[in-house]
PyMOL Python script that loads the backbone (N, CA, C, O; Angstrom):
from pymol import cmd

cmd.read_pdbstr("""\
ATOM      1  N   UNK A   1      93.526  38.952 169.549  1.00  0.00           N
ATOM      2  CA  UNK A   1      92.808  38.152 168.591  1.00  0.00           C
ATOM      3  C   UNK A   1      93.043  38.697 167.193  1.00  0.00           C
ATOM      4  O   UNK A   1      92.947  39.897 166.936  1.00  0.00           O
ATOM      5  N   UNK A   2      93.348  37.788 166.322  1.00  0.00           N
ATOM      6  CA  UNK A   2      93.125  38.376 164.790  1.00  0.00           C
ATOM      7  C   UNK A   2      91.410  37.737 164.372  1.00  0.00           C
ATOM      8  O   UNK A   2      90.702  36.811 164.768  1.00  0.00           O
ATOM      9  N   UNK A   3      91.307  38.774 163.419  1.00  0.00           N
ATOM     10  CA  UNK A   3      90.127  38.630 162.623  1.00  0.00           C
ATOM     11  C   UNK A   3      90.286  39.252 161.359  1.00  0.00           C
ATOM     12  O   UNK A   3      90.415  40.473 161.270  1.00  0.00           O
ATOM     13  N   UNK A   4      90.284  38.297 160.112  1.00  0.00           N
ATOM     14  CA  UNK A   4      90.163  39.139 158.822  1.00  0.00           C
ATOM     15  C   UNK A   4      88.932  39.589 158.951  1.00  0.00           C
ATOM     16  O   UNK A   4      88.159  39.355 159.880  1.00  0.00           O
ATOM     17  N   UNK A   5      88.678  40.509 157.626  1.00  0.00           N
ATOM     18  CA  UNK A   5      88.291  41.506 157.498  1.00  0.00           C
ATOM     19  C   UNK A   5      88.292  41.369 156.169  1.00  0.00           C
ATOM     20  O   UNK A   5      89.139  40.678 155.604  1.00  0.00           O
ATOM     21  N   UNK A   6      86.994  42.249 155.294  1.00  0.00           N
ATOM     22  CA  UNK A   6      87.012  42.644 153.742  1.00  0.00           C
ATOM     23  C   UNK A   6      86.817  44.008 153.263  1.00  0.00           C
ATOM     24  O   UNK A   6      85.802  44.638 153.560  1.00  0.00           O
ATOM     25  N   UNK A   7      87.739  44.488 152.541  1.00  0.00           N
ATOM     26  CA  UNK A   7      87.881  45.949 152.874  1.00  0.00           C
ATOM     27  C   UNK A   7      87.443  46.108 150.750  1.00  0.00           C
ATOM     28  O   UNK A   7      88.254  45.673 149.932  1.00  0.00           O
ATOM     29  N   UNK A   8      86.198  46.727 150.336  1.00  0.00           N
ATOM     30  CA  UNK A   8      85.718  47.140 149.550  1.00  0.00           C
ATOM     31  C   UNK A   8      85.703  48.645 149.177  1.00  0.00           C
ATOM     32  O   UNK A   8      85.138  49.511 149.846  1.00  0.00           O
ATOM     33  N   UNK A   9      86.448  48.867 147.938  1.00  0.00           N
ATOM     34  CA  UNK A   9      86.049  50.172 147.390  1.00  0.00           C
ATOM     35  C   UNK A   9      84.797  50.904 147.174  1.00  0.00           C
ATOM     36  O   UNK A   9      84.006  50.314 146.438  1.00  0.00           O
ATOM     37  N   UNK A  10      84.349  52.245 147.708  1.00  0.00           N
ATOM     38  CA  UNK A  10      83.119  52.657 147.732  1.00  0.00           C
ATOM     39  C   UNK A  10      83.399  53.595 146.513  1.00  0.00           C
ATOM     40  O   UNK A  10      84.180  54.542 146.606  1.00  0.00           O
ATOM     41  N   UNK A  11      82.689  53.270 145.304  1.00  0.00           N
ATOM     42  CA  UNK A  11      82.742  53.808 143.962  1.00  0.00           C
ATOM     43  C   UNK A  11      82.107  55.047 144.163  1.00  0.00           C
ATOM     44  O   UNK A  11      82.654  56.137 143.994  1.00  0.00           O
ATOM     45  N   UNK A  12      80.811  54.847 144.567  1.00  0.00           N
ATOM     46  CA  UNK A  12      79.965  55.699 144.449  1.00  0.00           C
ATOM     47  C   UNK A  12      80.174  57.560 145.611  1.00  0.00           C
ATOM     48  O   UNK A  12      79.966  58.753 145.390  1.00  0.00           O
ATOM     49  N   UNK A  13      80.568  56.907 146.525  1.00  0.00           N
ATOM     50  CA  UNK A  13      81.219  57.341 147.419  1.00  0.00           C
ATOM     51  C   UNK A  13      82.602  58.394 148.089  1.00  0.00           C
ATOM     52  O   UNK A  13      82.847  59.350 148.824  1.00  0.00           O
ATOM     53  N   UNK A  14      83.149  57.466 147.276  1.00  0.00           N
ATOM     54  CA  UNK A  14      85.062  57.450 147.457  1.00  0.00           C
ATOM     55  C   UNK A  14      85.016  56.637 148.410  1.00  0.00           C
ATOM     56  O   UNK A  14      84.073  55.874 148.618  1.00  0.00           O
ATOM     57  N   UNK A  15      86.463  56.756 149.365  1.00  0.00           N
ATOM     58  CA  UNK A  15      86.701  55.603 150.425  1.00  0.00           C
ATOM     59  C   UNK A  15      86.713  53.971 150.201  1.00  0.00           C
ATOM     60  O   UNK A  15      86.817  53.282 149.186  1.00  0.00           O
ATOM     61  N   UNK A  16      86.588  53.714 151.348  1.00  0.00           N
ATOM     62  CA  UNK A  16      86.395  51.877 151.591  1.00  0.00           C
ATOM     63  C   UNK A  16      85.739  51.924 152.646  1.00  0.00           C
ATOM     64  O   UNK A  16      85.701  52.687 153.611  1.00  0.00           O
ATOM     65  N   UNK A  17      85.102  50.792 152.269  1.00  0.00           N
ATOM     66  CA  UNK A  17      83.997  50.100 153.656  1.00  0.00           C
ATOM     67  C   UNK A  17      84.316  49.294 153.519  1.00  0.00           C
ATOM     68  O   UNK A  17      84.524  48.705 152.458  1.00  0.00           O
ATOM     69  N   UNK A  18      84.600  48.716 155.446  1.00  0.00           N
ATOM     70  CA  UNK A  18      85.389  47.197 155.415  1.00  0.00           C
ATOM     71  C   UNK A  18      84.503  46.464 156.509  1.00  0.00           C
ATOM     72  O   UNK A  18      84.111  47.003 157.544  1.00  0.00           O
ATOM     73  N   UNK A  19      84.348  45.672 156.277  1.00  0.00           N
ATOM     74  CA  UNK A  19      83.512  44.674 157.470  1.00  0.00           C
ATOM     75  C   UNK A  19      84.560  43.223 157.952  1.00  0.00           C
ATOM     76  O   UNK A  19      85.661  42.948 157.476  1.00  0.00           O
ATOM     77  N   UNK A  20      83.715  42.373 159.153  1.00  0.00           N
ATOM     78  CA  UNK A  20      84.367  41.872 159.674  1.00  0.00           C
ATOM     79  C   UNK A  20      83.390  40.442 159.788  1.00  0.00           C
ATOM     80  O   UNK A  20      82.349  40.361 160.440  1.00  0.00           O
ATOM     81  N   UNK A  21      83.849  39.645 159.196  1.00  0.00           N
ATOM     82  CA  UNK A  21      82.599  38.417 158.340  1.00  0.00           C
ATOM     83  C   UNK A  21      82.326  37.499 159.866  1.00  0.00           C
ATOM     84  O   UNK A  21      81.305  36.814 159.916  1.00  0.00           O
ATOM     85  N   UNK A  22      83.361  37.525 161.190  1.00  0.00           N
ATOM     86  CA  UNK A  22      83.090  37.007 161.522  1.00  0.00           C
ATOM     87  C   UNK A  22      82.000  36.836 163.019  1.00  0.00           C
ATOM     88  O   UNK A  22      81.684  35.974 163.838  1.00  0.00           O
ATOM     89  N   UNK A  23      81.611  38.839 162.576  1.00  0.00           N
ATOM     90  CA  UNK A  23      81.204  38.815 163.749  1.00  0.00           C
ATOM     91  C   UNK A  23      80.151  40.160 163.048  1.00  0.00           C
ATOM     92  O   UNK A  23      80.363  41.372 163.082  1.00  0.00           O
ATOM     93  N   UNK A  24      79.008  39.415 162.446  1.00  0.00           N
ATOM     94  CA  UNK A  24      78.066  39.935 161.645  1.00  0.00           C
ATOM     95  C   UNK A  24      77.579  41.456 162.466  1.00  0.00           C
ATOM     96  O   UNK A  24      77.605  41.674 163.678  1.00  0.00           O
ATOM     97  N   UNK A  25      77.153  42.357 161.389  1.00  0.00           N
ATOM     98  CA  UNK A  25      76.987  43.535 162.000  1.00  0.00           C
ATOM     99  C   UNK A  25      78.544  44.493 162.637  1.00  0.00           C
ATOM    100  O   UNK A  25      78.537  45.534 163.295  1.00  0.00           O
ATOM    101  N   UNK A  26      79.387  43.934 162.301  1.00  0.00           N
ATOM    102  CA  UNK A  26      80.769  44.986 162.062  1.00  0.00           C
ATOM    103  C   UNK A  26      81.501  45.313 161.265  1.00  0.00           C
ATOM    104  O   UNK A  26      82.463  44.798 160.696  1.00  0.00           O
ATOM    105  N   UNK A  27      80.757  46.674 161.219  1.00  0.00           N
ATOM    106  CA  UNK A  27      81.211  47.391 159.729  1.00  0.00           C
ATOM    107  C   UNK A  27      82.000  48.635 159.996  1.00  0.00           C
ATOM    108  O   UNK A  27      81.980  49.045 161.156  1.00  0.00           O
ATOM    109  N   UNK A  28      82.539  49.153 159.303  1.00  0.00           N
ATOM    110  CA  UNK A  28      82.905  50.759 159.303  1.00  0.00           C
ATOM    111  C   UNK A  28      83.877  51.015 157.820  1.00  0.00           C
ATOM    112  O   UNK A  28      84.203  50.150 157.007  1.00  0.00           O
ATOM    113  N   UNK A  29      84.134  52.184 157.796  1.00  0.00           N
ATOM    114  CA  UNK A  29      84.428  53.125 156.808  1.00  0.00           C
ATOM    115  C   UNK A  29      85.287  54.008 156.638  1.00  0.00           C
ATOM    116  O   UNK A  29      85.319  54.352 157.819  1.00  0.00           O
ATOM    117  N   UNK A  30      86.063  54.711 156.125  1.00  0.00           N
ATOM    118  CA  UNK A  30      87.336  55.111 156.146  1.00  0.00           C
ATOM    119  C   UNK A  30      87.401  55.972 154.601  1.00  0.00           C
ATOM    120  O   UNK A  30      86.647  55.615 153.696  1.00  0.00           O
ATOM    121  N   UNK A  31      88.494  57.273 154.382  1.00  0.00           N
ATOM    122  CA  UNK A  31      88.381  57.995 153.538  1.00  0.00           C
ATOM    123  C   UNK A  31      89.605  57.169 152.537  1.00  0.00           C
ATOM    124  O   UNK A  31      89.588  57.162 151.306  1.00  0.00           O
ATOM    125  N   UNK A  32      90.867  56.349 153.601  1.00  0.00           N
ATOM    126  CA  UNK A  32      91.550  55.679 153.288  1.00  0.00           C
ATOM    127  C   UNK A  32      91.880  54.245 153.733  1.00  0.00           C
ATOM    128  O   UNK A  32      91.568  54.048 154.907  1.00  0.00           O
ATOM    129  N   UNK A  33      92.293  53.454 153.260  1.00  0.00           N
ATOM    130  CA  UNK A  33      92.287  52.185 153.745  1.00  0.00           C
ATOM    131  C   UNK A  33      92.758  52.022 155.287  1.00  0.00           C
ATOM    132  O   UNK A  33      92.440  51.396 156.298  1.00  0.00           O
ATOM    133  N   UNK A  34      93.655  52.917 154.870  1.00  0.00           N
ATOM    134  CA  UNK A  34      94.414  52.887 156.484  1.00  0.00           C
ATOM    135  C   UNK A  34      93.655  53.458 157.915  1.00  0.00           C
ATOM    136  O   UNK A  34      93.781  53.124 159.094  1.00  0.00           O
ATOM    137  N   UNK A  35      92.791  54.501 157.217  1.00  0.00           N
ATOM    138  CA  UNK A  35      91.968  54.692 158.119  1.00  0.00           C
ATOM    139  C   UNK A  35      90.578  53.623 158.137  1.00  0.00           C
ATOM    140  O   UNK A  35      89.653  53.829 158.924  1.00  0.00           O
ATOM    141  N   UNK A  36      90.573  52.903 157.532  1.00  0.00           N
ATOM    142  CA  UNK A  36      89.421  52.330 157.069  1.00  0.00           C
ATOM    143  C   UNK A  36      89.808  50.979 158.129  1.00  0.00           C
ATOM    144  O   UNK A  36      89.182  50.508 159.078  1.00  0.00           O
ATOM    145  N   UNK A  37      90.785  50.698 157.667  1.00  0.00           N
ATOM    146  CA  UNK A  37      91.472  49.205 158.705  1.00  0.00           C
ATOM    147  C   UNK A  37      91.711  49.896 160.603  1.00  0.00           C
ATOM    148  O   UNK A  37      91.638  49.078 161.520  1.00  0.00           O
ATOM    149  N   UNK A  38      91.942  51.188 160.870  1.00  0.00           N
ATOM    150  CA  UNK A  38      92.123  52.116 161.978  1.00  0.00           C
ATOM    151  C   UNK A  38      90.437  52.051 162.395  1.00  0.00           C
ATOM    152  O   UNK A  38      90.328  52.302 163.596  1.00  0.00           O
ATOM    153  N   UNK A  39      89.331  51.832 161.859  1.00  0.00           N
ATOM    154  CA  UNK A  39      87.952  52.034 162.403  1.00  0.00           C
ATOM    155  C   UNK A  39      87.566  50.971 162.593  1.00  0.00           C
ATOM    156  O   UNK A  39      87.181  50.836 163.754  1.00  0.00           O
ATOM    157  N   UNK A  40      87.447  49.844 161.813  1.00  0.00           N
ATOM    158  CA  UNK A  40      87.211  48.444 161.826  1.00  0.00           C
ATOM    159  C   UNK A  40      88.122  47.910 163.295  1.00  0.00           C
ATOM    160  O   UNK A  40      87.372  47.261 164.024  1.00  0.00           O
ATOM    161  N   UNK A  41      89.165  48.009 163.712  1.00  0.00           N
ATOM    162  CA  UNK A  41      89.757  47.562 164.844  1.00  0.00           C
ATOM    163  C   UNK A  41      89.383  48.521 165.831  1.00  0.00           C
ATOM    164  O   UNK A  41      90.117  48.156 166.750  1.00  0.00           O
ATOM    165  N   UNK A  42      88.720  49.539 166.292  1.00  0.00           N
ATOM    166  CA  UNK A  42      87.785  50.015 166.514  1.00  0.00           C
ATOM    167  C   UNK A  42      86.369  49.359 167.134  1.00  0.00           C
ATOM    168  O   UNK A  42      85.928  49.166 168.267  1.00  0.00           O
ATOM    169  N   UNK A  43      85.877  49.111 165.694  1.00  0.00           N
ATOM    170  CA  UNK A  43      84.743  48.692 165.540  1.00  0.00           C
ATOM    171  C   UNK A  43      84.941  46.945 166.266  1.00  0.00           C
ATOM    172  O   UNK A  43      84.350  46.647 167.304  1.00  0.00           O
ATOM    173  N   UNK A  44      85.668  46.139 165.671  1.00  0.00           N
ATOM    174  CA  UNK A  44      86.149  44.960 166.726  1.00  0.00           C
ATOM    175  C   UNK A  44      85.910  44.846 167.825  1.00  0.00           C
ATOM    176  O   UNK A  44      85.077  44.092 168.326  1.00  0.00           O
ATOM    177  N   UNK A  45      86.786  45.765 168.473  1.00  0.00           N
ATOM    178  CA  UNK A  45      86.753  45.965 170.053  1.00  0.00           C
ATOM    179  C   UNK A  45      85.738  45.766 170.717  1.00  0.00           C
ATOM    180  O   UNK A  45      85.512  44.911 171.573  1.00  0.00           O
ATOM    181  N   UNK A  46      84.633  47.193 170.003  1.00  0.00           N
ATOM    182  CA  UNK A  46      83.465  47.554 170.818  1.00  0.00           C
ATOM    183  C   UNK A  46      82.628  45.724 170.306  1.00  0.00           C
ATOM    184  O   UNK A  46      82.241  44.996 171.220  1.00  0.00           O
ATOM    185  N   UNK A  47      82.513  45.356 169.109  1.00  0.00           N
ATOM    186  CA  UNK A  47      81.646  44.363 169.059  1.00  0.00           C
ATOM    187  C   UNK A  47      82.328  42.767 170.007  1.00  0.00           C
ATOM    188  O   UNK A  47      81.550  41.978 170.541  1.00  0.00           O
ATOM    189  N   UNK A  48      83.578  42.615 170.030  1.00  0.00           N
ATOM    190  CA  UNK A  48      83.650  41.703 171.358  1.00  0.00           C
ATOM    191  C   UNK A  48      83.463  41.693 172.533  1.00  0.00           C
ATOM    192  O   UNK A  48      83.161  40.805 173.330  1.00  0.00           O
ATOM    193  N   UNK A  49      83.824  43.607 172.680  1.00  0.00           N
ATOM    194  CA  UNK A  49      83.412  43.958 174.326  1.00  0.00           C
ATOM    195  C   UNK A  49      81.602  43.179 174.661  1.00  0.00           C
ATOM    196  O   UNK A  49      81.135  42.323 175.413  1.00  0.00           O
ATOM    197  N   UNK A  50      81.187  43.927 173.795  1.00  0.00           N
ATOM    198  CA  UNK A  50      79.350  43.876 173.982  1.00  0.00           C
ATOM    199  C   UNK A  50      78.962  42.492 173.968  1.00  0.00           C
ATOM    200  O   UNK A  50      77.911  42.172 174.523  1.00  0.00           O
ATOM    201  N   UNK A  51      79.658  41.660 173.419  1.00  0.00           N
ATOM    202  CA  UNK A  51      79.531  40.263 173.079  1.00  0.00           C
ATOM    203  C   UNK A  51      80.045  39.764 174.362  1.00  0.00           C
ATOM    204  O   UNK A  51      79.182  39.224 175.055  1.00  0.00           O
ATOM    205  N   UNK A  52      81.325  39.809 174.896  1.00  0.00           N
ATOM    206  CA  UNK A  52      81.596  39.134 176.557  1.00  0.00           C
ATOM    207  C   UNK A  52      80.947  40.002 176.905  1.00  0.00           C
ATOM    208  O   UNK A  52      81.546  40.299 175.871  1.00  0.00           O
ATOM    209  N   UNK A  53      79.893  41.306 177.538  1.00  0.00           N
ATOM    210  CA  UNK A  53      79.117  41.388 178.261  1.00  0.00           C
ATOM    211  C   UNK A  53      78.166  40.738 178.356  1.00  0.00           C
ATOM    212  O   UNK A  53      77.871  40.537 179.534  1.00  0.00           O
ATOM    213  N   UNK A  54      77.141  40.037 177.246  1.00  0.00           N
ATOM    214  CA  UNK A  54      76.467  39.160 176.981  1.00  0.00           C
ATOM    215  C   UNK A  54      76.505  37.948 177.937  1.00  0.00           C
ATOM    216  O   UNK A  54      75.845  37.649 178.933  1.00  0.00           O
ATOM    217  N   UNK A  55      77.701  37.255 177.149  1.00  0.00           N
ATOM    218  CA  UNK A  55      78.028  36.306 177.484  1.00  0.00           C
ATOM    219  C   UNK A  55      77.878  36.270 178.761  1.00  0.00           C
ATOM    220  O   UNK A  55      77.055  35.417 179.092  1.00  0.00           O
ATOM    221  N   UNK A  56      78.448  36.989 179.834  1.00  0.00           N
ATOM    222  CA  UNK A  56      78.486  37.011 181.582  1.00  0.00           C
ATOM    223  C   UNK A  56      77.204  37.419 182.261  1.00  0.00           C
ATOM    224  O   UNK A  56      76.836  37.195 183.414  1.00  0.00           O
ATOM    225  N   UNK A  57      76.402  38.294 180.942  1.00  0.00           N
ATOM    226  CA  UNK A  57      74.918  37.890 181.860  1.00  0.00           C
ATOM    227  C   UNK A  57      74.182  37.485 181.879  1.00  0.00           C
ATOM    228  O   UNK A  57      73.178  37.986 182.387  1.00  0.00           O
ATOM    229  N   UNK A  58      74.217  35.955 181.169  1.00  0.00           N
ATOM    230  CA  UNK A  58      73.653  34.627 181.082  1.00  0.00           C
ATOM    231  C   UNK A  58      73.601  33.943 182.337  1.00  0.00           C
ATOM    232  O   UNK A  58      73.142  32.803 182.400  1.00  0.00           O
TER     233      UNK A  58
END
""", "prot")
cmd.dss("prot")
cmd.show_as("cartoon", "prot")
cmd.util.cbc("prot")
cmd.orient("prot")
């Protein structure tokens, strides 16, 4: 599956925090983008996994 993603500079911070618009509540963070885009697909995973678990125990 693809899913964009919005990957924001953390000023205050350093890094980027990038979220994933289409699947509210998936976020993560990174010192570099690359790691930042490396956590978010990550973070993906676990939020579709949990989501088809859902789904099947309806």
């Amino acid at each position: 599956m693809i899913f964009n993603v919005v990957v924001t500079p953390d000023i205050e911070e350093g890094g980027f925090t990038v979220s994933c618009p289409a699947l509210p509540g998936c976020h993560s963070q990174g010192e570099t983008i690359e790691e930042a885009l490396d956590n978010i697909r990550d973070a993906i995973s676990g939020c579709v996994e949990v989501l088809n678990r859902r789904a099947l125990d309806r």
